[in-house]
N, C-alpha and C positions, 0 to 999 in steps of 0.2 A: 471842617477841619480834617486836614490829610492822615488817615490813619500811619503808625508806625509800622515796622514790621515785625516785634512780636504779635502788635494788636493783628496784625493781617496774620500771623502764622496761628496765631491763635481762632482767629475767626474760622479758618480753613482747617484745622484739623475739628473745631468742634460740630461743622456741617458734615463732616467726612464720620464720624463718630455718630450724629444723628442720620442720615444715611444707611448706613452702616446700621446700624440696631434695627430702623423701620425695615429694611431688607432681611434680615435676620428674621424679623417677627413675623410678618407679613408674608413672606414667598420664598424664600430656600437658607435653610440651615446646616453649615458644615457637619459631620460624624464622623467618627473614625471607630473601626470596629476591634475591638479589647481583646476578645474570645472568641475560643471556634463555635459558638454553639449555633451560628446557622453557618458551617462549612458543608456540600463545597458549594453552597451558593454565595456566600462570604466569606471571605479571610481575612484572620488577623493581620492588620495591617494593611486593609482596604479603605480608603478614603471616601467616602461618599456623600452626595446633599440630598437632605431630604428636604423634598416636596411638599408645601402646608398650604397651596392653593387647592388640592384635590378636593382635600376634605375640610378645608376651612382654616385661619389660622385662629388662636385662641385669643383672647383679649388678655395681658397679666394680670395674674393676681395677687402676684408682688413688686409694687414699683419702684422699691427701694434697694436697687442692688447696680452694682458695678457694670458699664454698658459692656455687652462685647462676653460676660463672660456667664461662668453657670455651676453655682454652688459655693465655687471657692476663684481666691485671685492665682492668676496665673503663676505656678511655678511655687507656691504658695499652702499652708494650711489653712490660711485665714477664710474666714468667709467671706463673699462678695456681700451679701445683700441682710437687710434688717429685716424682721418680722412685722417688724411697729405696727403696719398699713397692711393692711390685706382688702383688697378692691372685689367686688362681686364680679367674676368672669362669665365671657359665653362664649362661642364662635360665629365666626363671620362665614359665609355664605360661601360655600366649596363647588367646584365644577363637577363633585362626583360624592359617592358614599364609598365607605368601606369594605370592600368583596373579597368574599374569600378566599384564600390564596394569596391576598395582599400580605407585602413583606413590611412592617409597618414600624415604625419607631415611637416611644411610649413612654411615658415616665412609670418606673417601678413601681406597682402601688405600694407594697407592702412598709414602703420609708415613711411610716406614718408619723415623724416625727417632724417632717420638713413638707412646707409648705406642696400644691400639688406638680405647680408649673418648674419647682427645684430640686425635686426626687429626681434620682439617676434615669440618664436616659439607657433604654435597652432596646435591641430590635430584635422581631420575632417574625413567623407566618402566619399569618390570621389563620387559623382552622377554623373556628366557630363561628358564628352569628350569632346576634340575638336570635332567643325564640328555638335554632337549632336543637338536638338532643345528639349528645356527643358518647361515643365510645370509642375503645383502643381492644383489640379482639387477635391473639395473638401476633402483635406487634400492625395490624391494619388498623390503620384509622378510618371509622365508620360514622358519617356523617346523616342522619335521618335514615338510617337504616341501608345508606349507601356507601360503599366503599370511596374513600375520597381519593384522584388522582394523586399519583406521585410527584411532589415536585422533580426536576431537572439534578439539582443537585444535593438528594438526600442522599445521609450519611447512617448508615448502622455501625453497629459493633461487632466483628468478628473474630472467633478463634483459629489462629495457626496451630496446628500439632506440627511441632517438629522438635531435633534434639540437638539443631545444632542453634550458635549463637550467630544473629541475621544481621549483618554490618546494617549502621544506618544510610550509606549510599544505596543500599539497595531498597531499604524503604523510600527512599525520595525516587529513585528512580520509577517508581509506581505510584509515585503523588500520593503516598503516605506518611503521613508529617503525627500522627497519634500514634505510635505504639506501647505497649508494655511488655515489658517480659515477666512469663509468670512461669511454675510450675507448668513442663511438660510443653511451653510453645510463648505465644506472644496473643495481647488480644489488640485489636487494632482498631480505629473508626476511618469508614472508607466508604466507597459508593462502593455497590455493588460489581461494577466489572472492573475494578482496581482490585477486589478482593478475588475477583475469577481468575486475573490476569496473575497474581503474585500464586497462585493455588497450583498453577502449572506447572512452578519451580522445583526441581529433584528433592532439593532438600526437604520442602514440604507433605507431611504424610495424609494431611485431611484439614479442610478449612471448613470452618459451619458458622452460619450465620449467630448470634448472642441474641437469647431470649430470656426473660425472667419467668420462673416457674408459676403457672397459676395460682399455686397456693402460697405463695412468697407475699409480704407485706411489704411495700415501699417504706424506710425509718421513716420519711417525710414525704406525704401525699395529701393532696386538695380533696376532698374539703376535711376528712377525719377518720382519719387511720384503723381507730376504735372501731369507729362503725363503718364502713366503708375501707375492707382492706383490700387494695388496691396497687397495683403497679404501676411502672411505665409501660408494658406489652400489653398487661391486660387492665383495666380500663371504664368506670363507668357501667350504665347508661349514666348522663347528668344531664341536664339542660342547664342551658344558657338564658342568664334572665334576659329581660327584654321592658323598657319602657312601656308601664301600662301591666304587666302581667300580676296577677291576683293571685296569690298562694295562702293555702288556711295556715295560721300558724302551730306547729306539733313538734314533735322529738326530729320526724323526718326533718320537713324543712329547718327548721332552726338546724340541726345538724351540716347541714347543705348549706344554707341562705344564710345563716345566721351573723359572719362574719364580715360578710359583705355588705350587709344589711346594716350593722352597727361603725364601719371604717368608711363606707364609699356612697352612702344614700345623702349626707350632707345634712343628717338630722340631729337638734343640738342635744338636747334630752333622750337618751337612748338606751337601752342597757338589757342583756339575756341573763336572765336567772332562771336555772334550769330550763326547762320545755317552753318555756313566757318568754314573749318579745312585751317589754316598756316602755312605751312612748309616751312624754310629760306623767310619769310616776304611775302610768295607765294601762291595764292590760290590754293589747290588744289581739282578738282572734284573727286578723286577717290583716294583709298587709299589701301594698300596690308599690309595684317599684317605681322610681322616679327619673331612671336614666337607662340605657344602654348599655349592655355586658360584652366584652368579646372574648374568645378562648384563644392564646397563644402557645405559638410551639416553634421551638428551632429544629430546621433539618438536619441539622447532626444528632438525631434522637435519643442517640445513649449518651449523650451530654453534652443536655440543655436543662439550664432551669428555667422552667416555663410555668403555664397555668398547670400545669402536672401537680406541681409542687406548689405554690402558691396562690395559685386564684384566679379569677377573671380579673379582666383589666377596664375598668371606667370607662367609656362614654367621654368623659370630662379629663380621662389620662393621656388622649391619643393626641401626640403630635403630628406627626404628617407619612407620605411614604416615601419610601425609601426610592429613591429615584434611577440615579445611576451613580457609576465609582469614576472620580476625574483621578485617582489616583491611588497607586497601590507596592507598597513595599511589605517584603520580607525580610522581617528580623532574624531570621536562625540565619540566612543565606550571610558568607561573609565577604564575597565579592559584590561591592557597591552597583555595577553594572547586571550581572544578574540577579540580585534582591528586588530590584524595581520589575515589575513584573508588568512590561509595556504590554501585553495583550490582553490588559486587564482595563487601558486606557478607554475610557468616556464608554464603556459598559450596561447598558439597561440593565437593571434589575429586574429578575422575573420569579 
């Protein structure tokens, strides 16, 4: 019997929609970037696919949601997807692992309210590895006792002294798109010879890089501010757990581990009262992790919220990487021809 042609336009968009999803789940994922907190290796309004052959793509673990979409329906507050069905997930076999320096895309952990594969996606730099032992030592990040290279496009904070008021033409024209104006000058977020280059200018009296003072506490710092007062500049020591690693349970680690250990080990009976980890109503003195940790960080370092402030990020959170940008627009720019920022076209990410 001769099909009609709704039944044909229907047939044809719901192969184009399965398609369409298997592509999606399996091998590249559109993003679009929110926030500068990894400028200027991203910017707001960079279009990018990430990559989920490197490292594997995930099986879902929610299969009850709207094809095509992520979290909520397009345009929409509604939610796409039901909770009913939650499916046991793993990953499928990747042509590579996770190294550091990867620029990687991730679901938030901290949205412990929503399933794992529907928490917001974020992208960060891998700075850690499992196993690693991580510190931040006057604004250096120190990796196993080694200083970790600089990315390409990190970003600090700096202060302008000056006493006049700096048209915003002239901050773009030094590809500075962060400023404040504070008492006494402006503080800015900029690579380093954007901030050399504006430092040159008459009006300018002195520009110095922005550090937080050692004895300064972060209001909000990983793993616990109580014990552990700590910064963005200064930093650690912490390690990075790692599948397999054995810690006795005490004040330390639960301090440390304890959070991670009760949100993202995937164990159903759980619970920290005081210095005790509980497992099935059970104390236990020692504990074995059961997946992989990784430490994230954006390279615009005075502002990113990263593992700084919230935590390692799962094993079981990691979406894929960040590949390269097929597309890239500038919202503040009000000419349509220069907002689109063609030299930004088909990009590697590094």
């Amino acid at each position: 019997m001769k099909k009609g042609p709704i039944r044909e336009w229907f047939d044809a968009l719901l192969f184009a929609v399965i398609a369409a999803s298997l592509i999606r789940w399996a091998t590249f994922e559109a993003f679009t970037i929110p926030t500068p907190s990894m400028e200027k290796t991203l910017l707001v309004g960079d279009f990018l696919f990430v990559n989920k052959l490197n490292y594997g793509p995930r099986t879902p673990l929610t299969p009850l949601q709207v094809p095509l979409t992520h979290q909520k329906i397009w345009g929409t507050d509604i939610p796409s997807y039901l909770d009913w069905i939650k499916l046991p997930t793993f990953r499928l076999p990747g042509f590579g692992e996770i190294e550091r320096n990867d620029v990687v895309v991730f679901n938030y952990p901290n949205e412990l309210d929503k399933p794992i594969d529907l928490k917001t996606y974020y992208v960060k730099r891998c700075v850690g590895l499992p196993g690693d032992t991580l510190s931040i030592d006057n604004g250096s990040l120190i990796i196993n006792a080694e200083n970790l290279s600089v990315p390409e496009g990190l970003q600090k904070r700096y202060f302008i002294q000056t006493d006049k008021t700096i048209n915003e033409r002239v901050f773009r024209r030094y590809d500075i798109w962060e400023f404040t104006k504070v008492t006494g000058g402006y503080y800015i977020n900029t690579k380093k010879e954007n901030a050399e280059a504006i430092g040159n200018e008459s009006f300018v009296r002195d520009i110095t890089l922005y550090k937080m003072d050692k004895s300064l506490t972060s209001e909000r710092i990983f793993p616990d501010k109580e014990n552990y007062p700590w910064n963005t500049d200064y930093y650690g020591p912490l390690l990075v757990p790692y599948k397999g690693l054995e810690i006795d349970i005490n004040k330390e680690t639960i301090s440390k581990f304890g959070s991670t250990i009760l949100n993202y080990e995937n164990i159903e009976n759980v619970k920290v009262e005081g210095q005790n980890l509980l497992i099935d109503n059970e104390i236990v003195s020692k504990y074995i992790f059961k997946q992989d940790y990784y430490f994230m960080m954006g390279d615009n370092r005075h502002n990113s919220e990263d593992s700084r402030f919230w935590g390692f990020v799962p094993y079981d959170h990691i979406l894929g990487e960040a590949s390269f940008i097929w597309f890239s627009y500038n919202y503040q720019e009000d000419n349509l021809f220069k907002a689109i920022r063609w030299d930004r076209f088909l990009n590697i990410i590094k």
